[in-house]
C-alpha positions in Angstrom: -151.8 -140.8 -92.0 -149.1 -143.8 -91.9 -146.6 -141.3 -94.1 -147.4 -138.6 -91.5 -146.5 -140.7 -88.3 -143.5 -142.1 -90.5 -142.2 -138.8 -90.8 -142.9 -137.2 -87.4 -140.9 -140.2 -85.8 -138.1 -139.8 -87.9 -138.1 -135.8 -87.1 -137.9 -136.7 -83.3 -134.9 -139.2 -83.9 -133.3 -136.5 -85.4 -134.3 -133.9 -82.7 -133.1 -136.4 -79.9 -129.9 -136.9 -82.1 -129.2 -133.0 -81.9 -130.5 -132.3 -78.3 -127.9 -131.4 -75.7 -129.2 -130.8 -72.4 -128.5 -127.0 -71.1 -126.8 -126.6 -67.6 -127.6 -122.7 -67.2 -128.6 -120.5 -70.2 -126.1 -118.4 -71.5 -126.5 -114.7 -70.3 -124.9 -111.1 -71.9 -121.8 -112.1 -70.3 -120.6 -115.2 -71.7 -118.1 -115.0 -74.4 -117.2 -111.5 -73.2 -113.9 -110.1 -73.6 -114.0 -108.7 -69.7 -116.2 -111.7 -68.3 -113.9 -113.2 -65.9 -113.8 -109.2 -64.2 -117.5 -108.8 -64.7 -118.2 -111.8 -63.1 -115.6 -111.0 -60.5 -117.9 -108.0 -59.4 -120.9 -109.8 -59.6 -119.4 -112.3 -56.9 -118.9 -109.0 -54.9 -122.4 -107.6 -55.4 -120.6 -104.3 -56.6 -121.9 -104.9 -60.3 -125.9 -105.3 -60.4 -128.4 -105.8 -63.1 -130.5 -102.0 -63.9 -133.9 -101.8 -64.7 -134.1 -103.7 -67.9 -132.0 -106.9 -66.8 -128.5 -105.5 -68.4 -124.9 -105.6 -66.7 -124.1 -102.9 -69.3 -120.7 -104.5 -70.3 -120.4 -102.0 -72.7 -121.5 -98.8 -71.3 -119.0 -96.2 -70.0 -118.4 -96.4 -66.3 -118.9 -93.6 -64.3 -116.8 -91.9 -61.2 -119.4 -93.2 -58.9 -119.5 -96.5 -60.7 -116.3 -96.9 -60.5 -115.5 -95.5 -57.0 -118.0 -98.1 -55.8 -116.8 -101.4 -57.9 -113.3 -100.6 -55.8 -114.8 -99.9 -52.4 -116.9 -103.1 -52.5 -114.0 -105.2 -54.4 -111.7 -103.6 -51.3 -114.0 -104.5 -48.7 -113.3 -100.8 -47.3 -115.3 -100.0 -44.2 -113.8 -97.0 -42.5 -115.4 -94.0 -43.3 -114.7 -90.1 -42.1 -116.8 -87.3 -42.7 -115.9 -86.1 -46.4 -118.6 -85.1 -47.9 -119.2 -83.8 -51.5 -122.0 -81.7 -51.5 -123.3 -83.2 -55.0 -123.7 -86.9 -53.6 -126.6 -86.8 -50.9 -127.4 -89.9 -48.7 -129.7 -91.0 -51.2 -127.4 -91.1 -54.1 -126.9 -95.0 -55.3 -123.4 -95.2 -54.5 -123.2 -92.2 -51.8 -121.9 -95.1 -49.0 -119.0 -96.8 -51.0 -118.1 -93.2 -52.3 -117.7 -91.9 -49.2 -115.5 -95.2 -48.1 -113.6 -94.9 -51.0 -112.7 -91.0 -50.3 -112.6 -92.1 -46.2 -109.3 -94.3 -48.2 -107.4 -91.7 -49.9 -108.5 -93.1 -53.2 -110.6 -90.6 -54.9 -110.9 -87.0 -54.3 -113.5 -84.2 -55.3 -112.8 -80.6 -57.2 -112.4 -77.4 -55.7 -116.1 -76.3 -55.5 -117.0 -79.5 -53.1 -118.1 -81.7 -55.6 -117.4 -85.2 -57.4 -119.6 -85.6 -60.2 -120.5 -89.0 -59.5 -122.5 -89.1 -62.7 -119.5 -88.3 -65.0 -117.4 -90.6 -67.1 -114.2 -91.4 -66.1 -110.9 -91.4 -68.5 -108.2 -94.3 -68.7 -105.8 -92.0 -66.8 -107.7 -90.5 -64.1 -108.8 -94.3 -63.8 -105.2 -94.9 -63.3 -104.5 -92.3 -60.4 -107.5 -94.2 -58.7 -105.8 -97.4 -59.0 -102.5 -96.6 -57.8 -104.0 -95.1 -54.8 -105.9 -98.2 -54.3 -102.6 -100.1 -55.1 -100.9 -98.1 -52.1 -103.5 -98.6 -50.2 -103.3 -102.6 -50.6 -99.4 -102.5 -49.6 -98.7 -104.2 -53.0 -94.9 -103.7 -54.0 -94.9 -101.7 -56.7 -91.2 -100.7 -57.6 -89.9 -98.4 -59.6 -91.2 -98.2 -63.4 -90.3 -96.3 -66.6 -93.2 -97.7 -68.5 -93.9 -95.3 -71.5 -97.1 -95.5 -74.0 -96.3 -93.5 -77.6 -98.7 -90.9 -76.7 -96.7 -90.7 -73.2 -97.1 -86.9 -73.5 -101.0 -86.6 -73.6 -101.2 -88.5 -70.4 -101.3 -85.4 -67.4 -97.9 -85.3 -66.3 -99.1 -85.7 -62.8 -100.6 -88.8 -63.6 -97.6 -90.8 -66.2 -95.9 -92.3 -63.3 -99.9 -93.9 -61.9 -100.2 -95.3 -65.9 -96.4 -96.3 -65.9 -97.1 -98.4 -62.0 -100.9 -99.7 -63.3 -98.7 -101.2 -66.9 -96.0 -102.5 -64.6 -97.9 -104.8 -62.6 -100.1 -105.4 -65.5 -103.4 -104.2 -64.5 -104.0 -101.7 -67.4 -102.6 -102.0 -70.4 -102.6 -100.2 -74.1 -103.3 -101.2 -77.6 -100.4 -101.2 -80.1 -97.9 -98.8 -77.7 -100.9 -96.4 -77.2 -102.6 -95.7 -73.6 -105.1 -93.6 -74.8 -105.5 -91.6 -71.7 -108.5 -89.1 -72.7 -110.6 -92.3 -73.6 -113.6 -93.3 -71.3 -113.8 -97.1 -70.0 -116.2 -99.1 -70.4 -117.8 -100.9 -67.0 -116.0 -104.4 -68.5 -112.6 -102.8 -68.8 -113.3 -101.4 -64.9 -114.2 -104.4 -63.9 -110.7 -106.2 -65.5 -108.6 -103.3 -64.2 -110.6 -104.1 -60.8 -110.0 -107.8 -60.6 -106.4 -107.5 -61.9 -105.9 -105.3 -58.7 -107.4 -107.9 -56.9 -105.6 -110.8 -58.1 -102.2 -109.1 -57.2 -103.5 -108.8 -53.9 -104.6 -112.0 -53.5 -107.9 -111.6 -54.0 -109.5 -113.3 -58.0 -112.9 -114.9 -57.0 -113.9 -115.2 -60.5 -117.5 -116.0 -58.6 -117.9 -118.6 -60.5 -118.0 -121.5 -58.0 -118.9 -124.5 -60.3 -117.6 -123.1 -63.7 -116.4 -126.2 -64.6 -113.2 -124.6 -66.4 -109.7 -123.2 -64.2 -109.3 -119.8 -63.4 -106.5 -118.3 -65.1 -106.4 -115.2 -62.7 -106.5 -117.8 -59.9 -104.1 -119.9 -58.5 -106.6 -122.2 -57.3 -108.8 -123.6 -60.2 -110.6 -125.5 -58.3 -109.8 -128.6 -58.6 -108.3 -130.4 -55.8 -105.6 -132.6 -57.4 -104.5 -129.8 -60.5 -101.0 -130.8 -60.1 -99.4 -127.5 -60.1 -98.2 -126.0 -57.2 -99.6 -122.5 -56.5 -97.0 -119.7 -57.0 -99.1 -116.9 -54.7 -99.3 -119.8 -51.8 -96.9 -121.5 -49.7 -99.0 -124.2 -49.3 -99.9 -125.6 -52.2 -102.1 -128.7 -51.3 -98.4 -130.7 -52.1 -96.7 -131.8 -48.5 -93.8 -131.8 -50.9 -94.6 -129.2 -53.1 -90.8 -128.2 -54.5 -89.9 -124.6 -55.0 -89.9 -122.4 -51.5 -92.7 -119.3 -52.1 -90.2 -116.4 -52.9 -92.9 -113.8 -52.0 -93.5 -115.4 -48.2 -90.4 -115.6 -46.3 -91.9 -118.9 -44.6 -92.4 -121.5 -47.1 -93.2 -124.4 -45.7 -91.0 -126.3 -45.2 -89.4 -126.8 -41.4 -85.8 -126.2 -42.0 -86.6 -122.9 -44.7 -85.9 -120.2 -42.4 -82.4 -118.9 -41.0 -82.6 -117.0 -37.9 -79.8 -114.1 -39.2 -81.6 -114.2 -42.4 -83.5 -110.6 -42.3 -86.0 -111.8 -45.0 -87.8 -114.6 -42.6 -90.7 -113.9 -40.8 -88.1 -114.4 -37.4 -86.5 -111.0 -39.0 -89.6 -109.3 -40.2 -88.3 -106.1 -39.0 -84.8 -105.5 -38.4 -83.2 -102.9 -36.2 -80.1 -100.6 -37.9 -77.9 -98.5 -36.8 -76.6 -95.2 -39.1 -73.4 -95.1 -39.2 -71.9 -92.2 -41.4 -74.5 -91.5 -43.6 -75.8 -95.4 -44.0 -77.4 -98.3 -42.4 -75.4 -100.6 -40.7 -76.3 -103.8 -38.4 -79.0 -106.8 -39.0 -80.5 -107.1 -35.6 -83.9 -109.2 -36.5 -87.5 -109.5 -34.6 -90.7 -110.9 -35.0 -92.9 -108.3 -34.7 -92.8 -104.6 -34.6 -93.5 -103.9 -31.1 -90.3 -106.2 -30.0 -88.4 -104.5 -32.5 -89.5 -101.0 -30.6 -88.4 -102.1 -27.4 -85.0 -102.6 -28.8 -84.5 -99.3 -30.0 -81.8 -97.7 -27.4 -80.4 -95.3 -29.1 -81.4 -92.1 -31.6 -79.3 -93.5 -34.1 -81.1 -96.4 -34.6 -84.3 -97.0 -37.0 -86.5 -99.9 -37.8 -86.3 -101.0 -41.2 -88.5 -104.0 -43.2 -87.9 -104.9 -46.7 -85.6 -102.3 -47.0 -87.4 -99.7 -45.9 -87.5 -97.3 -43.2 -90.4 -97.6 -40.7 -89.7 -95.7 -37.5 -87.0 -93.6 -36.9 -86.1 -91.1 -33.6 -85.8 -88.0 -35.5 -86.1 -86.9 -39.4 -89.1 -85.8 -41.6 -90.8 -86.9 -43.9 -91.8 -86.9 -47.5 -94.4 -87.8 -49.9 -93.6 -90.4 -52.9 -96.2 -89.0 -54.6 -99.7 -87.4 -54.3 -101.9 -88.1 -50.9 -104.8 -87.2 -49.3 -104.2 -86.2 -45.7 -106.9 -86.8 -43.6 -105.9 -83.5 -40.9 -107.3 -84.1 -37.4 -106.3 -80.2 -36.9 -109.0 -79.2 -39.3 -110.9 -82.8 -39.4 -110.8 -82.1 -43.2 -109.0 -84.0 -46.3 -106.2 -82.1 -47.6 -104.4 -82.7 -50.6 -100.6 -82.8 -50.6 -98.1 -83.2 -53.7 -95.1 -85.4 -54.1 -91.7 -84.3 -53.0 -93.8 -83.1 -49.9 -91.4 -82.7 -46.8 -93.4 -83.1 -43.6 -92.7 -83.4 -39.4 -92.1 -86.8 -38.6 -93.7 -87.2 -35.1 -93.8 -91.1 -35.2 -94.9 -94.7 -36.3 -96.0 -97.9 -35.6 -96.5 -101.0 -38.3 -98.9 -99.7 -40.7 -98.9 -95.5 -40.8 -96.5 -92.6 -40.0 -98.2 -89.5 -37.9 -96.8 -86.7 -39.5 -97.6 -82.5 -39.6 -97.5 -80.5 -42.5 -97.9 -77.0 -41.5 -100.1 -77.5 -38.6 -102.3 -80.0 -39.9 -101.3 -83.3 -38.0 -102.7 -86.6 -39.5 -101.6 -89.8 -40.6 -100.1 -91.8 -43.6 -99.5 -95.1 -45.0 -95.9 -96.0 -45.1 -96.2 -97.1 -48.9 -97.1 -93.2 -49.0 -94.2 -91.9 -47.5 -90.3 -92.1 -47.4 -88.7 -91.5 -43.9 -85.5 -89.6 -43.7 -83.3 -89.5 -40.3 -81.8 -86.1 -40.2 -78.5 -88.0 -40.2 -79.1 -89.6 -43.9 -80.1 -86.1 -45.3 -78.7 -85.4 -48.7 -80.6 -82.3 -49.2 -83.0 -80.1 -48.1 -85.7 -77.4 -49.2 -84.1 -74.3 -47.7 -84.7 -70.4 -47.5 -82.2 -67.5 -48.3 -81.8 -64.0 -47.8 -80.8 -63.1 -51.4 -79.7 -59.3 -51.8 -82.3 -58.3 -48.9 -84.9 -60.8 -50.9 -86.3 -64.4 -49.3 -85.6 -67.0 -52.0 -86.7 -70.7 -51.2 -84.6 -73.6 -52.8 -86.8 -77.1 -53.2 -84.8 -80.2 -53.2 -86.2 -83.2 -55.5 -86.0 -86.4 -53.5 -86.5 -88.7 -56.5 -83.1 -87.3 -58.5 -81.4 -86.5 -55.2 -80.7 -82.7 -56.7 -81.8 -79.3 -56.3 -84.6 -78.4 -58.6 -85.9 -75.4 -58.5 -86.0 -72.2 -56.5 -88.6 -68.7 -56.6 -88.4 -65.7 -54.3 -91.2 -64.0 -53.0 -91.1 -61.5 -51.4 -88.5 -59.2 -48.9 -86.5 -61.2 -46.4 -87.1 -60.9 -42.8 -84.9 -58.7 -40.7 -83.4 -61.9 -39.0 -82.4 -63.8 -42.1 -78.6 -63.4 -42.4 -77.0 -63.4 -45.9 -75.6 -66.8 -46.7 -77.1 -69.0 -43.9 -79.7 -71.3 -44.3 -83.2 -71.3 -42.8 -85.7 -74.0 -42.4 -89.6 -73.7 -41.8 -92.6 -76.5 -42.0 -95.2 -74.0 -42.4 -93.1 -70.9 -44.6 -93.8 -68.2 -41.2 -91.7 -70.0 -38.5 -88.1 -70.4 -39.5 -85.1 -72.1 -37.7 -81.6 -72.8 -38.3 -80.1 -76.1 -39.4 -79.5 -77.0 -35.5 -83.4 -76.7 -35.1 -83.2 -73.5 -32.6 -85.7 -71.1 -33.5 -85.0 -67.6 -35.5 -88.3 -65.8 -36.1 -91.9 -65.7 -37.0 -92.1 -63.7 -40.1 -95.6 -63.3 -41.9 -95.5 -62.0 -45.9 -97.3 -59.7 -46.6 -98.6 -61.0 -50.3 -99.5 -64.3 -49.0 -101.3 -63.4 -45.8 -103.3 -60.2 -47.2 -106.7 -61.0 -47.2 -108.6 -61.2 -50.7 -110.9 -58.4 -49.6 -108.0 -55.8 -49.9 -107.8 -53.2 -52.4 -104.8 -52.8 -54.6 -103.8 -48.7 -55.3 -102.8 -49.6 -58.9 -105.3 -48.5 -61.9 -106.3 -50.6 -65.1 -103.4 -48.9 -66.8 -100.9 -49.5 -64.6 -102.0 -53.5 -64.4 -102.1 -53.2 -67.8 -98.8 -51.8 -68.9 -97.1 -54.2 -65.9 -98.9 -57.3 -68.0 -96.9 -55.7 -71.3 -93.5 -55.4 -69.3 -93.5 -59.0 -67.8 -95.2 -60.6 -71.5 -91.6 -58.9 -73.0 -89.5 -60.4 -70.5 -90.7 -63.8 -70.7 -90.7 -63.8 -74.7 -86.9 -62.2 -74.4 -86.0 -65.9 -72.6 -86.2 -67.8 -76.5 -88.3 -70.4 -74.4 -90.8 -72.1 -76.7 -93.9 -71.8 -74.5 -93.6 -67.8 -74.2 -93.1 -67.1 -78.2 -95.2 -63.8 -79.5 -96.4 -63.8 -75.8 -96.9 -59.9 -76.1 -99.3 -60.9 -79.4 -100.6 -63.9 -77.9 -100.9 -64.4 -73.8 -104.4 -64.0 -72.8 -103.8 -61.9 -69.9 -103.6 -59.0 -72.7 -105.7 -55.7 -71.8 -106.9 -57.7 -68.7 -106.8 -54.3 -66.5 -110.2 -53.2 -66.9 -111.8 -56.6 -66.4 -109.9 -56.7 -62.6 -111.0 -53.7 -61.4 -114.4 -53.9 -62.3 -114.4 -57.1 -61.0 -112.5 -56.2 -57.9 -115.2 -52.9 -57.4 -118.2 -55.2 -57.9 -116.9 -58.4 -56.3 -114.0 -57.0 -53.6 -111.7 -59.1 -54.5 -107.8 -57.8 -55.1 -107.7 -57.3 -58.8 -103.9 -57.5 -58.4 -104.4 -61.0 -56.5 -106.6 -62.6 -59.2 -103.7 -61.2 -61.5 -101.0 -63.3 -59.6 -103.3 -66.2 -59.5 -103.5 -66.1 -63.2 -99.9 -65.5 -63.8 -98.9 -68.5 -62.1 -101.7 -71.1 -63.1 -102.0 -70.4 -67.2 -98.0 -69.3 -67.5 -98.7 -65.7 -68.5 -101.7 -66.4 -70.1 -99.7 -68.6 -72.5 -100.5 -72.2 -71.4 -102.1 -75.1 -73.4 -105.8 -74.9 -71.1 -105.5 -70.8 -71.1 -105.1 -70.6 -75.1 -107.2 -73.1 -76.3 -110.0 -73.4 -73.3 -109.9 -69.7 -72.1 -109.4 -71.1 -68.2 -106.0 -68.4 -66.6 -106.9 -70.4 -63.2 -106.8 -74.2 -64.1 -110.7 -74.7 -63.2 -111.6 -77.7 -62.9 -108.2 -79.5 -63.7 -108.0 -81.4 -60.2 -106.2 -84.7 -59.7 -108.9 -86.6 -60.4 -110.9 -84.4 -62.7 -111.7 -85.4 -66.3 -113.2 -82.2 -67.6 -111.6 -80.0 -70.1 -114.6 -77.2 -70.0 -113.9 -74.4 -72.7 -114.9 -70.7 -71.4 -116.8 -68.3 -73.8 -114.0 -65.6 -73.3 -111.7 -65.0 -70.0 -114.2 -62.9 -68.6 -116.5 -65.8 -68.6 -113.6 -67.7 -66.8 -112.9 -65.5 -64.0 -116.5 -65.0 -63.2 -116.2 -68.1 -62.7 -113.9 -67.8 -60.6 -115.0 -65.6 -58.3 -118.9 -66.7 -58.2 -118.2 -70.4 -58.0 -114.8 -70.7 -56.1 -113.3 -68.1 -54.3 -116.5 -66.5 -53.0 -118.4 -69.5 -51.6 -115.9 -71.8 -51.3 -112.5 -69.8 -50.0 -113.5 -66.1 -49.0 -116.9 -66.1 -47.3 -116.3 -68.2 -43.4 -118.7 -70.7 -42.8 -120.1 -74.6 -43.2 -118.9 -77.2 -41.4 -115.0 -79.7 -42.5 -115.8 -81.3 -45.8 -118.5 -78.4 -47.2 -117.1 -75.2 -47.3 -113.0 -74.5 -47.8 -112.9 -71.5 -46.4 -110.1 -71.6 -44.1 -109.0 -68.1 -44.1 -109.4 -65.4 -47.2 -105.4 -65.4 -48.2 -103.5 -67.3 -50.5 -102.1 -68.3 -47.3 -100.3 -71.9 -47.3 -101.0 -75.4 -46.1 -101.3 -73.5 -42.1 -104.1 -71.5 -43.5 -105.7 -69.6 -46.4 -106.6 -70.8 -50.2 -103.5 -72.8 -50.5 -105.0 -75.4 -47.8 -107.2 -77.0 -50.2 -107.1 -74.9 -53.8 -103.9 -76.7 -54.9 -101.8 -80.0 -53.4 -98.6 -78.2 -54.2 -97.6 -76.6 -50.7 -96.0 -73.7 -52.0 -98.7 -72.8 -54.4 -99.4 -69.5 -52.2 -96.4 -68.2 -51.8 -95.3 -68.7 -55.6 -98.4 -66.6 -55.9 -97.3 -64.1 -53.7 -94.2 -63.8 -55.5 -95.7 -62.5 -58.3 -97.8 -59.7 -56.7 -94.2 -58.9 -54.8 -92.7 -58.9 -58.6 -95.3 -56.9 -59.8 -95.1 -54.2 -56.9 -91.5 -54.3 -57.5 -91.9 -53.4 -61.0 -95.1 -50.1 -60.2 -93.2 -48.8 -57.5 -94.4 -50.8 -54.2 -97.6 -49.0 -54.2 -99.1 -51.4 -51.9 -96.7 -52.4 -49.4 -95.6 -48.5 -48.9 -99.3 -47.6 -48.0 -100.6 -51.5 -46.3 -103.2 -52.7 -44.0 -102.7 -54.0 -40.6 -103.3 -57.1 -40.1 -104.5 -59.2 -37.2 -104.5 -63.1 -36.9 -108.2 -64.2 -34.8 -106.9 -66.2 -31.5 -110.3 -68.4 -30.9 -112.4 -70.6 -32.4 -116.4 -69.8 -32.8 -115.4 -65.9 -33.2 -118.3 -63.4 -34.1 -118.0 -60.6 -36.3 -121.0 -58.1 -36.3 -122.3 -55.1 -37.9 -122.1 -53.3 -34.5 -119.6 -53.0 -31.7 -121.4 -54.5 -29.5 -123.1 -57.8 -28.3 -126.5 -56.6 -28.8 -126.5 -57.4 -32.6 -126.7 -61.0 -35.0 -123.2 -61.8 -35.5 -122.5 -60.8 -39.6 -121.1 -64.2 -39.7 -118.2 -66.5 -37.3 -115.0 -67.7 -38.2 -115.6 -71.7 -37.4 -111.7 -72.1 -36.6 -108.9 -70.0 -35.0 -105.9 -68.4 -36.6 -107.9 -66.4 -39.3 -106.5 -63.3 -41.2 -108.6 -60.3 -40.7 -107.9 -56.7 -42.2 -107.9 -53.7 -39.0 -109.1 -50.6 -40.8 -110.1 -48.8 -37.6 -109.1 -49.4 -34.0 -113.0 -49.0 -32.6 -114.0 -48.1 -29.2 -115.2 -50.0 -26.6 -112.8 -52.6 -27.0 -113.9 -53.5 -30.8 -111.9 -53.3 -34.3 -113.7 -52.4 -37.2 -112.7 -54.7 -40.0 -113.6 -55.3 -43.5 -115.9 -58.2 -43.7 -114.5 -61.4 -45.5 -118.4 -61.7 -46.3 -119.3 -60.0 -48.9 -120.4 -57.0 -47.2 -120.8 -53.1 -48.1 -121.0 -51.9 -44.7 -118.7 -51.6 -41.9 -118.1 -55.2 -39.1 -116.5 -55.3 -36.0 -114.6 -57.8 -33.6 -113.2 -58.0 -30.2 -110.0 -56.9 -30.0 -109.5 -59.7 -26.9 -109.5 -62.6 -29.8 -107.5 -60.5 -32.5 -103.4 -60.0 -32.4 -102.1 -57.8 -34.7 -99.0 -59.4 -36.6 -96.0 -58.1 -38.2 -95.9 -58.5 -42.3 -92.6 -58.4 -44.0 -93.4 -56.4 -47.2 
C-alpha cells in the first residue's frame, strides 16, 4: 500500500509539472490558413455554425453564401424590389441577397433566377468583388495584372481578377489564377476581409486575442509604438509622417488653402479651356462648389475626376447594374456604355440610356463635357445602308463598326448622326433629324418569315464560305464544321409549332456562337450563350442543338421575353422584338446595348442575300400608347382580356384593320386564334426596311 501511495504522489508531481491551465479550448478554426477572415465573419454574424457545430472552413461557398458574407460584412441596407424567382422569403439568405442585388453587386440569369445553392468560381467571385469594390469608393487605378492562364479567365471578367490582385485581395498560386476553380468558405471569407481592411473595416473579432492583428492597424494595444498608416491620428500627439491618404493629417499647419488635395479644396471648380481643364478654384463641400458654377464651361472636379458637369454624356468604365426608375427593373449595361448625362450631386450621376432614367455611382461612370469629346459612337448612311461606328473610350480609338439594315430617308451621305436609343437621331449640334424604326429589330418574334428550310439552308452554306474565305482562325472548315449546318428544318418546325421567326432565332444564333463556330457552340452545343451571364458559373452541355434551342424557346424567349405579363423583377418581357435598351429582348437578354440591332443586321444580311423576301411583303406595325392595355379574343369589351401589356410602348403586329374601332393582331401569347386591340392606344409606325 506504501509503494502505491509512493507512486500515485509522484504521478501527480508530474501531472502538476505538465499542467497548463486552458484560457478557451481550441475550436476548428485555430491554426487555419483563413482564420483571421473566418473569424472576421464570425464577428459580423455573417458566418454561423450548421447543424452539427461546423463553420465548414473547407467546404465550397455557395452564391448565396457568398452574396450574404458581403452584404453583412458591407452593412448594406437598401433594398429594391429585385426579385429572383428561385430565392423565396424563406430562403436562408433571401434578405442579404436581395440587399446585395438592391447594390449592383450580384446579378441573376436570363430566366429570373440566381441559383443561390450553386458553387461559385474564383472569377465570377472576382466580378462580385469589384462591384463591391466600386461600390466601397476604394481607388482602384488602372492594372495590367496578368495570371499564366490569363486566357481561361472570361474576357469580361480579366480586368475584375487584374483590380481584386492589384489591391491584393485575391491572389494566385505560382502565376496561376485558376479561374474555373470553386472557393472554399475560408478563401471567401479572406477575399471578404481583405475588402474590408482596404476599406477600413478588419475586426478580426477577436477582442482579447492576446496577439496584434496583422490586417489591422490597431492591434490593440494602446502604447504599440507604431503609428497607424490607415489613421491620421495615431494615438502619437507627435506622431511623424502626415497620412498621405487623408488630406488633413493632423497636424495644425498641414494644410494649404490653394492646395486642391486638402479637405479646404475637396472639390475644385475648372474651367475647359480648348479641350482641357484649366483653373484651381477650391471648396469644402460639394454644394458650395455648385453654387460657384457660373458658367457651362465649368465642371466640378475631385481627385481628378469629373463630378458634375453642365452638358456631356456619359459612359460606363465597365459593367453596371442600372436600377431604371422608367421600368422600376435592374438592367444590365456593358462598359464603353455612352449614356444622357442629366446631372449629379456628391455620390451618383442620374443618367438615361435609351429611356430608362436611373442612377450611378461615380466610380461607375466617366463624365465627358461635350467640349472634351475625342470621339464618338456615330451613324452613317453608307451606299443607301445605316452603318454605326463605336468609339472605345479606354484606347481613345474607333473600334469597330456593323450595319444593319437600310438607311433612313433623312440620313445624308457623309454626315454624321447621333441617337441614345438607335430610333431618334440628331445631328452633331443636337437639333433633331428623324424618328426612324428598323424593321429587323422592331418585328415582333411572332412573325413569320417567307423563306423555306432550303432557302435558310443554302443562305447558312453561302455565309459559312464567306467567313472561311477571311483565313481567320476561328472560321477554318466552317462549311464542315459550324453547327448551324442543315439547321433549316429544325427553324421552321420550330417556328410552325412554337411561332417564333425561324429566320430570327437564325440571327440570334449567328451572332451569339459566331456562325455556329464558337468555343461554347462546338464543344457544349449552346448557338445562344445560355446560361453564360456575367455572373453565371455554368458551362451546361446540350444533347444536340435541337436540345439547345428548345431550350431556348421553352425556357427563355417564351416565358420570359415574348408572352406580356408579371410584375419588374419576374418576368422580362418588355416587348417581343430584339428591340434595344428602349424596348424588346435586348433590355435585359444581353448588357451589350447594341446587341439587337447587331442581330438585326444579320436577318437584313440574310434578306439581302434571298432576295428581301420579307421586307418586300412586311407587316404593319403599331407601337401600344398606354400602360394596363387589353388584348382580347373579341372586338369588344364584353370578353376576358387574352392578356395586357403591363407597360406602354409595346410592338404589336396589325394583320387586319377590324371594325368597330379594333385591330386584329397576332397575339404575342401564344395563341392559335385571332386578338384584337383598340385602335385609340395603337399608332402605326413607319419601318425602314
Amino acid at each position: 500500500m506504501k509503494k502505491l501511495s509512493i507512486i500515485a504522489m509522484l504521478m501527480t508531481v508530474v501531472g502538476l509539472l505538465f499542467w497548463q491551465p486552458q484560457l478557451a479550448s481550441a475550436d476548428e478554426l485555430s491554426g487555419h490558413s483563413h482564420e483571421p477572415g473566418l473569424r472576421y465573419l464570425i464577428s459580423k454574424n455573417a458566418l454561423v455554425k450548421d447543424a452539427k457545430g461546423s463553420y465548414r472552413p473547407n467546404d465550397n461557398v455557395t452564391r448565396g453564401e457568398f452574396a450574404s458574407y458581403l452584404a453583412k460584412a458591407m452593412n448594406l441596407q437598401e433594398t429594391s424590389d429585385i426579385v429572383f424567382k428561385d430565392v423565396p422569403d424563406t430562403y436562408l439568405h433571401a434578405k442579404d441577397i436581395k440587399l446585395a442585388a438592391s447594390a449592383g453587386i450580384i446579378t441573376g440569369y436570363g430566366d429570373g433566377s440566381f441559383k443561390p445553392n450553386a458553387a461559385i468560381s474564383r472569377q465570377h467571385m472576382a466580378i462580385m468583388l469589384e462591384r463591391a469594390i466600386d461600390y466601397l469608393e476604394i481607388p482602384k487605378g488602372t492594372s495590367s495584372i496578368t495570371f499564366k492562364d490569363n486566357a481561361s479567365i472570361i474576357k469580361d471578367y480579366r480586368q475584375a481578377v487584374a483590380v481584386g490582385a492589384q489591391l491584393g485581395i485575391i491572389q494566385g498560386s505560382n502565376g496561376y489564377f485558376m479561374p474555373n476553380k470553386n472557393a472554399t468558405i475560408g478563401q471567401a471569407a479572406t477575399f471578404i476581409h481583405r475588402l474590408m481592411t482596404l476599406a477600413g473595416d478588419s475586426n478580426d473579432g477577436n477582442s482579447n486575442s492576446g496577439k496584434p492583428n496583422p490586417g489591422d492597424p490597431n492591434d490593440g494595444n494602446s502604447n504599440s509604438g507604431k503609428p497607424n498608416p490607415g489613421d491620421p491620428n495615431d494615438g502619437n500627439s507627435n506622431g511623424g509622417k502626415p497620412n498621405p491618404g487623408n488630406p488633413n493629417d493632423g497636424n495644425s499647419n498641414g494644410g494649404n488653402p490653394g492646395d486642391p488635395n486638402t479637405d479646404a479644396s475637396k472639390y475644385v471648380i475648372k474651367e475647359i479651356s480648348n479641350g482641357t481643364l484649366v483653373g484651381n478654384q477650391g471648396f469644402s463641400t460639394f454644394a458650395d462648389a455648385e453654387k460657384a458654377m457660373t458658367k457651362d464651361t465649368q465642371v466640378i472636379v475631385q481627385n481628378d475626376k469629373i463630378i458634375k458637369m453642365s452638358s456631356g454624356y456619359v459612359v460606363t468604365n465597365d459593367y453596371v447594374a442600372l436600377k431604371s426608375e422608367t421600368i422600376n427593373d435592374s438592367i444590365g449595361v456593358a462598359g464603353n456604355t455612352e449614356m444622357e448625362y442629366l446631372g449629379s450631386d456628391e455620390t451618383q450621376v442620374k443618367v438615361r440610356l435609351a429611356g430608362q432614367v436611373g442612377y450611378l455611382k461615380h466610380a461607375d461612370v466617366t463624365l465627358i463635357p461635350f467640349a472634351m469629346s475625342k470621339g464618338r459612337s456615330y451613324y452613317t448612311n453608307e451606299n443607301g445602308e445605316i452603318k454605326h461606328t463605336l468609339y472605345d473610350y479606354k484606347t481613345n480609338k474607333y473600334s469597330s463598326s456593323y450595319v444593319y439594315g437600310k438607311a433612313p430617308s433623312f440620313m445624308k451621305p457623309g454626315e454624321k448622326y447621333y441617337s441614345w436609343d438607335g430610333i431618334s437621331f440628331t445631328n452633331g449640334n443636337g437639333s433633331s433629324k428623324g424618328d426612324a424604326y428598323n424593321y429587323y429589330q422592331f418585328l415582333p418574334a411572332r412573325a413569320t418569315t417567307q423563306y423555306t428550310a432550303e432557302e435558310i439552308d443554302s443562305y447558312i452554306m453561302q455565309k459559312l464560305a464567306e467567313m472561311e474565305s477571311t483565313g481567320i482562325t476561328l472560321y477554318k472548315d466552317a462549311t464542315k464544321k459550324s453547327k448551324l449546318i442543315g439547321l433549316g428544318k429544325t427553324l421552321k418546325e420550330i417556328e410552325a409549332k412554337s411561332q417564333i421567326n425561324a429566320m430570327l432565332i437564325l440571327s440570334l444564333a449567328q451572332h451569339e456562337s459566331a456562325y455556329g463556330m464558337s468555343p461554347h457552340a462546338q464543344d457544349l452545343n449552346n448557338l445562344f450563350g445560355l446560361y453564360v451571364y456575367d455572373t453565371n458559373p455554368l458551362n451546361k452541355k446540350f444533347d444536340s442543338i435541337v436540345a439547345n434551342i428548345n431550350e431556348l424557346v421553352d425556357k427563355f424567349l417564351q416565358p420570359n421575353y415574348i408572352t406580356p405579363g408579371g410584375s419588374p423583377g419576374r418576368n422580362f418581357a418588355n416587348g417581343a422584338v430584339i428591340g434595344s435598351k428602349a424596348l424588346g429582348f435586348n433590355v435585359k437578354y444581353a448588357s451589350d446595348p447594341y446587341w439587337g440591332a447587331k442581330i438585326a443586321g444579320h436577318y437584313y444580311r440574310a434578306e439581302k442575300a434571298l432576295g428581301f423576301k420579307d421586307a418586300n411583303n412586311p407587316y404593319t406595325i403599331g407601337i401600344t400608347t398606354t400602360p394596363g392595355l387589353n388584348v382580347r379574343t373579341e372586338a369588344s369589351t364584353g370578353n376576358s382580356p387574352l392578356f395586357t401589356y403591363a407597360r406602354s410602348g409595346m410592338p404589336v403586329i396589325i394583320t387586319n384593320s377590324a371594325t368597330n374601332g379594333w385591330y386584329e393582331v397576332l397575339s404575342d401569347k401564344l395563341h392559335t386564334g385571332t386578338a384584337f386591340v383598340s385602335k385609340d392606344y395603337v399608332q402605326v409606325i413607319n419601318t425602314v426596311k
